[in-house]
C-alpha positions in Angstrom: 31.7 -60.6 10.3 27.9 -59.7 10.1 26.1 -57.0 11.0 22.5 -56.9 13.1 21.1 -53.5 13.2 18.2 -53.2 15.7 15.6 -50.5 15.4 13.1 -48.2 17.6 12.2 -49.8 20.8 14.9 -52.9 19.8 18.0 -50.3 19.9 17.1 -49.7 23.2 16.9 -53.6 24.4 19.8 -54.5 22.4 22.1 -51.4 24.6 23.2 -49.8 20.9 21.5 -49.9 17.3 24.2 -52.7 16.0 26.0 -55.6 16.7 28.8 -57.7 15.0 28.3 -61.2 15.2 29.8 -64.2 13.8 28.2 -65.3 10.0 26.0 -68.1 10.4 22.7 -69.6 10.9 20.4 -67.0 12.0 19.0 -69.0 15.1 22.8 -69.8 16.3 22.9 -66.0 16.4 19.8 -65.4 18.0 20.9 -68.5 21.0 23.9 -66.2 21.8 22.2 -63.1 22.8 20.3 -61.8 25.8 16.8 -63.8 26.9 14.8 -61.0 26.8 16.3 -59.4 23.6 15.9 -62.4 21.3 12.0 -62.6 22.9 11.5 -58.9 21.3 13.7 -60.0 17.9 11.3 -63.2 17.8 8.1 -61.4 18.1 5.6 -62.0 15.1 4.9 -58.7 14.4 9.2 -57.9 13.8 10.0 -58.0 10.2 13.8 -58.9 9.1 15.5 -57.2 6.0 18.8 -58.8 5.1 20.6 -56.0 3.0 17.8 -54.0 2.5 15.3 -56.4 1.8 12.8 -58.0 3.4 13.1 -61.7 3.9 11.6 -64.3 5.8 12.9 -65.2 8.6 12.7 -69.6 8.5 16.4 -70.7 7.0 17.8 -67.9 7.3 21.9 -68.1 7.2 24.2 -65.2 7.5 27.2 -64.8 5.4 30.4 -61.8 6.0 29.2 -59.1 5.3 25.4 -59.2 5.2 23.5 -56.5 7.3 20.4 -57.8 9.1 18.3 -55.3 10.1 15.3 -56.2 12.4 12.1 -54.0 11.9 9.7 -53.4 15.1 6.2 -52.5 14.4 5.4 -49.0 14.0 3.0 -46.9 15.6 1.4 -43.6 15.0 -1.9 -41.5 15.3 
């Protein structure tokens, strides 16, 4: 298995800060979850890190064991 870890505002659409999904090609991943979650994971300004680094997100294939982590933007004052 493979690991999706969703942070900030994406724990809260995805009902839980991780997941266990089948390895694979990313967008086979992305087609089995929730409309509205995979709009937010999708978004342009969401940056991906596949075991702690960033990668980009075109090609991407998960393998057992990999952690994919998906980065919302950040926001401060």
């Amino acid at each position: 298995m493979a690991r999706l870890v969703f942070l900030g505002r994406l724990a809260d659409l995805a009902g839980g800060a991780e997941r266990e999904v089948a390895p694979g090609p990313l967008a086979a991943i992305l087609a089995g979850l929730e409309v509205d979650l995979v709009q937010a994971l999708t978004g342009a300004r969401v940056r991906l890190a596949l075991n702690g680094a960033l990668v980009a997100r075109d090609g991407l294939v998960l393998v057992a064991g990999d952690e994919l982590a998906f980065l919302p933007p950040v926001s401060g004052g």
